[in-house]
ZADO-1210 file (C-alpha; in nm, 4 decimals, padded with zeros to 6 digits):
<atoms>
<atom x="01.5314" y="07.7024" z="-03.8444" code="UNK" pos="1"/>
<atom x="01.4661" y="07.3325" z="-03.9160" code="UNK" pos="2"/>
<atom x="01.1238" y="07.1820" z="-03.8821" code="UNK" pos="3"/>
<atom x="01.1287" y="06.8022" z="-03.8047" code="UNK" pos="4"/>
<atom x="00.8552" y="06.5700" z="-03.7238" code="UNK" pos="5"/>
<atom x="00.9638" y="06.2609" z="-03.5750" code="UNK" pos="6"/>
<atom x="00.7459" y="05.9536" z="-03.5354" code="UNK" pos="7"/>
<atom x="00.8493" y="05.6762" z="-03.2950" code="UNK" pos="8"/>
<atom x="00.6802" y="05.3680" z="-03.2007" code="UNK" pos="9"/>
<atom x="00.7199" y="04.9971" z="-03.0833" code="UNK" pos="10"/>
<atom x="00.6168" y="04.7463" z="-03.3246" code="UNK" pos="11"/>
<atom x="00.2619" y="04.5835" z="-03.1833" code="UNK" pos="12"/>
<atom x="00.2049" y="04.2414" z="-03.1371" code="UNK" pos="13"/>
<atom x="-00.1442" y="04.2371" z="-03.1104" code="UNK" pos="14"/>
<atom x="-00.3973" y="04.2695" z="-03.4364" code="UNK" pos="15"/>
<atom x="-00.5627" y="04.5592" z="-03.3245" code="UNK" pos="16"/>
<atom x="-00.1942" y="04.7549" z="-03.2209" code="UNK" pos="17"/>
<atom x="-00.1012" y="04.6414" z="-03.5597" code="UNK" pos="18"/>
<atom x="-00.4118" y="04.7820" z="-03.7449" code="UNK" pos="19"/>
<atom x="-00.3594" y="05.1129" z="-03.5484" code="UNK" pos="20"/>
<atom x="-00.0078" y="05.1264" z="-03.6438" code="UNK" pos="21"/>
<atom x="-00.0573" y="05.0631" z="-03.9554" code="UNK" pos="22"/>
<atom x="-00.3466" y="05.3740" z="-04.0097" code="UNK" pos="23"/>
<atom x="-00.1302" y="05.6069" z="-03.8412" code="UNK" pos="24"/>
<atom x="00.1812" y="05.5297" z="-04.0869" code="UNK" pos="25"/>
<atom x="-00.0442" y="05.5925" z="-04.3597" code="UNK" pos="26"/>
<atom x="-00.1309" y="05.9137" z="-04.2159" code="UNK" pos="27"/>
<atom x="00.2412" y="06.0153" z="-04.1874" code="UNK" pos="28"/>
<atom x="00.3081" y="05.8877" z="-04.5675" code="UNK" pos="29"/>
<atom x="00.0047" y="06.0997" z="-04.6724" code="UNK" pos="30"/>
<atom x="00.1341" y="06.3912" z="-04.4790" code="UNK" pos="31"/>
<atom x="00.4986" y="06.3645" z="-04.6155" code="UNK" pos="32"/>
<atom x="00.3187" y="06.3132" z="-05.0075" code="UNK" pos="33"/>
<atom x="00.1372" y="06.6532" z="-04.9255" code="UNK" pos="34"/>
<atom x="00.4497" y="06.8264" z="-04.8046" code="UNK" pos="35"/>
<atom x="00.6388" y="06.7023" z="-05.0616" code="UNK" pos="36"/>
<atom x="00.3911" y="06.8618" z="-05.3257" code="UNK" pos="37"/>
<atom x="00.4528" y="07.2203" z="-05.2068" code="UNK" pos="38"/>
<atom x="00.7145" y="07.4237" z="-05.3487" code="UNK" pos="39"/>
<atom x="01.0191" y="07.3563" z="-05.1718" code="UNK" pos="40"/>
<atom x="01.4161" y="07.3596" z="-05.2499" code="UNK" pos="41"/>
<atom x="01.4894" y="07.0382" z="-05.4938" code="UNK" pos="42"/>
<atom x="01.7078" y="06.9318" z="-05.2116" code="UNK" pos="43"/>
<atom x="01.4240" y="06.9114" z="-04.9035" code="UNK" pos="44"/>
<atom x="01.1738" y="06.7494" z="-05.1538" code="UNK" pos="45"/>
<atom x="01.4418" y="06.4814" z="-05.2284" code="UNK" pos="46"/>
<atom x="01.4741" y="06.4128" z="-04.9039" code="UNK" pos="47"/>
<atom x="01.1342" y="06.3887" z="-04.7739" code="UNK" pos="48"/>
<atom x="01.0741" y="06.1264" z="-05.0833" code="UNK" pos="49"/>
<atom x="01.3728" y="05.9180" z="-04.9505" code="UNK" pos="50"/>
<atom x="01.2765" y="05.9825" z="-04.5598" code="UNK" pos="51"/>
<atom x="00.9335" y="05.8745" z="-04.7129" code="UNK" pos="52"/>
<atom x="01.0118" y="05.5267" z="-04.9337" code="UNK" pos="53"/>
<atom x="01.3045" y="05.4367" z="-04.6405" code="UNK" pos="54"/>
<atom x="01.0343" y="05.4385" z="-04.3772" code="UNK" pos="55"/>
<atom x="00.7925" y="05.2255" z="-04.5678" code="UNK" pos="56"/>
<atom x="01.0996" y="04.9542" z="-04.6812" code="UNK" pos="57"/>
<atom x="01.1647" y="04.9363" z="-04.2386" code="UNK" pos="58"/>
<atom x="00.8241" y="04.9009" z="-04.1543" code="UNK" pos="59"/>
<atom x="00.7304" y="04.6433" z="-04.4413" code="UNK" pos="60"/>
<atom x="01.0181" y="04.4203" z="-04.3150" code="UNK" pos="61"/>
<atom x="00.9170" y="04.4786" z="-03.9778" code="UNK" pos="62"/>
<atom x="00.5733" y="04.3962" z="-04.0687" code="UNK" pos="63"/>
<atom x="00.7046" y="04.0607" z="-04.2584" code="UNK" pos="64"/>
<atom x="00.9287" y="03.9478" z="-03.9961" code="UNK" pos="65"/>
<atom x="00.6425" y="04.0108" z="-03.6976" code="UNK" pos="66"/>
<atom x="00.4286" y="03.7779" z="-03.9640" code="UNK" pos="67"/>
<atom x="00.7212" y="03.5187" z="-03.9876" code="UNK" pos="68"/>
<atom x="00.7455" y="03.4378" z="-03.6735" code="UNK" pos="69"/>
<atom x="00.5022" y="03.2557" z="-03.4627" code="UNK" pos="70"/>
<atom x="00.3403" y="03.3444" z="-03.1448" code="UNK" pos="71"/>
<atom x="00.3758" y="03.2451" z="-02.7934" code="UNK" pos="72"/>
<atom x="00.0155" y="03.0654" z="-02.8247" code="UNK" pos="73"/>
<atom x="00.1571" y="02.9072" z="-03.0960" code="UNK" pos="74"/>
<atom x="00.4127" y="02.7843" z="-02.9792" code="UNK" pos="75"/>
<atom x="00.2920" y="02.6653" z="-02.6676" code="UNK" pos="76"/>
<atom x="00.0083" y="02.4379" z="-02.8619" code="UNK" pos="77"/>
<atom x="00.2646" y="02.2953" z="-03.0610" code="UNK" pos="78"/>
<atom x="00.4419" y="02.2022" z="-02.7575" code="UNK" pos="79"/>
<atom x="00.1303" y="02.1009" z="-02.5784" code="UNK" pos="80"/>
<atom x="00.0418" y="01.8731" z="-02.8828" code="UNK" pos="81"/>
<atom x="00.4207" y="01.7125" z="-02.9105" code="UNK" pos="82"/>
<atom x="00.4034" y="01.6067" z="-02.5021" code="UNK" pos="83"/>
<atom x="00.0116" y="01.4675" z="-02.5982" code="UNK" pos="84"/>
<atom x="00.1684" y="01.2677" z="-02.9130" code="UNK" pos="85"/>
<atom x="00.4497" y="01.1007" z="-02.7078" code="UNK" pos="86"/>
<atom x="00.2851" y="01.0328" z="-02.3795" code="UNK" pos="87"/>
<atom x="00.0093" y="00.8445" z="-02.5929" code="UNK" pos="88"/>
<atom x="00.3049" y="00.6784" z="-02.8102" code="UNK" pos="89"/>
<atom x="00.4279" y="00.5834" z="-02.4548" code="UNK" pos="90"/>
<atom x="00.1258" y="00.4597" z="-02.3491" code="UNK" pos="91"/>
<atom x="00.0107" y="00.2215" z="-02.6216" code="UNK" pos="92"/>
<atom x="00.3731" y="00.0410" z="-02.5900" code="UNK" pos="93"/>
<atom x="00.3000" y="-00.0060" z="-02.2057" code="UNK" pos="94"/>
<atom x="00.1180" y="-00.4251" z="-02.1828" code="UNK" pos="95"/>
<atom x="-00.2856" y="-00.4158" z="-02.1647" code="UNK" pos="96"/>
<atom x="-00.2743" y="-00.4318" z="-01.7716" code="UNK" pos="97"/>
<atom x="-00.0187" y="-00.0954" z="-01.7366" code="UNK" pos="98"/>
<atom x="-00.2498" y="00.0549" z="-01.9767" code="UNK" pos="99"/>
<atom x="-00.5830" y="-00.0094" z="-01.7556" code="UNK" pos="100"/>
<atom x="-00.3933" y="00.1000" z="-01.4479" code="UNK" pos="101"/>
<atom x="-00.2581" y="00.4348" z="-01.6625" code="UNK" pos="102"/>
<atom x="-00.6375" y="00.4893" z="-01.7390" code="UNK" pos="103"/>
<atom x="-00.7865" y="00.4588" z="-01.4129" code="UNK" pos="104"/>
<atom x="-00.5177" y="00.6528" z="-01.2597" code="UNK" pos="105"/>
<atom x="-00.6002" y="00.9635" z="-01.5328" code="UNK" pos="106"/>
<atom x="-00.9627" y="00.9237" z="-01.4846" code="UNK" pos="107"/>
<atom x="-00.8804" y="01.0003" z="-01.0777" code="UNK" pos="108"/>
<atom x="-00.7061" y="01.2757" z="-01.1299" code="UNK" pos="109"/>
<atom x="-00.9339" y="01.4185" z="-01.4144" code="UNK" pos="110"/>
<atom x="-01.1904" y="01.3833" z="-01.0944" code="UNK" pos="111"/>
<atom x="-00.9743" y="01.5253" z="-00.7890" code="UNK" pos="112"/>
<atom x="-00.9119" y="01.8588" z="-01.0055" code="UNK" pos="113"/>
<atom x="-01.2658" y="01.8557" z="-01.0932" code="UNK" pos="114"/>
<atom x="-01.3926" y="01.8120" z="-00.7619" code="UNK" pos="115"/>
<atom x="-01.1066" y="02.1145" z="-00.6398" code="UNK" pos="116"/>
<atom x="-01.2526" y="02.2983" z="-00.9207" code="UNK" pos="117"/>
<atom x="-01.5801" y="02.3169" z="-00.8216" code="UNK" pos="118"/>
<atom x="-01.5477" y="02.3653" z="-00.4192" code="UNK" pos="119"/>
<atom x="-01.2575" y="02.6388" z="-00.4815" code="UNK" pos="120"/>
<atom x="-01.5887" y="02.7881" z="-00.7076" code="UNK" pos="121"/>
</atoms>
């Protein structure tokens, strides 16, 4: 008869998921240092050392490459801030007169959503 546990689980991309992940791996390292402290064959006790170190190598890397890359926020405020940099790039070539118009014509809209804002409110 063969007793296995078997722990599966998505990695989270929130901070609390991540936390909570994170405390229940160290629960299931403890676990496998207890089990591996009681007198089993030499083979078993092998085994749940390598089971053991092999699951915390995958889940560091996981853990490194989740860190590595950036978030959708992220990457949407980096976009956000690119489109702000060239629109004002393309405004300050545009003459002094295009520039007024390109002003007053923000400052309207800035007002019309405003104005929807508050009334759909």
């Amino acid at each position: 008869m063969k007793n296995r546990i078997t722990l599966v689980t998505k990695i989270p991309t929130t901070d609390d998921g991540l936390t909570a992940t994170s405390r229940l791996l160290e629960q299931v390292i403890l676990l496998v240092d207890v089990l591996a402290k009681h007198k089993f064959r030499p083979e078993v006790s092998k085994k749940l050392k390598a089971t053991r170190s092999e699951a915390l190598t995958r889940f560091t890397k996981s853990l490194a490459a989740l860190e590595e890359t950036p978030s959708q926020q992220e990457i949407a405020q980096k976009r956000k801030a690119e489109r702000e940099k060239a629109e004002k790039e393309r405004v300050a070539k545009l003459s002094a007169e295009e520039q007024r118009k390109y002003v007053e014509k923000e400052r309207k809209s800035r007002q019309s959503s405003t104005c929807s804002y508050l009334l759909s409110n």
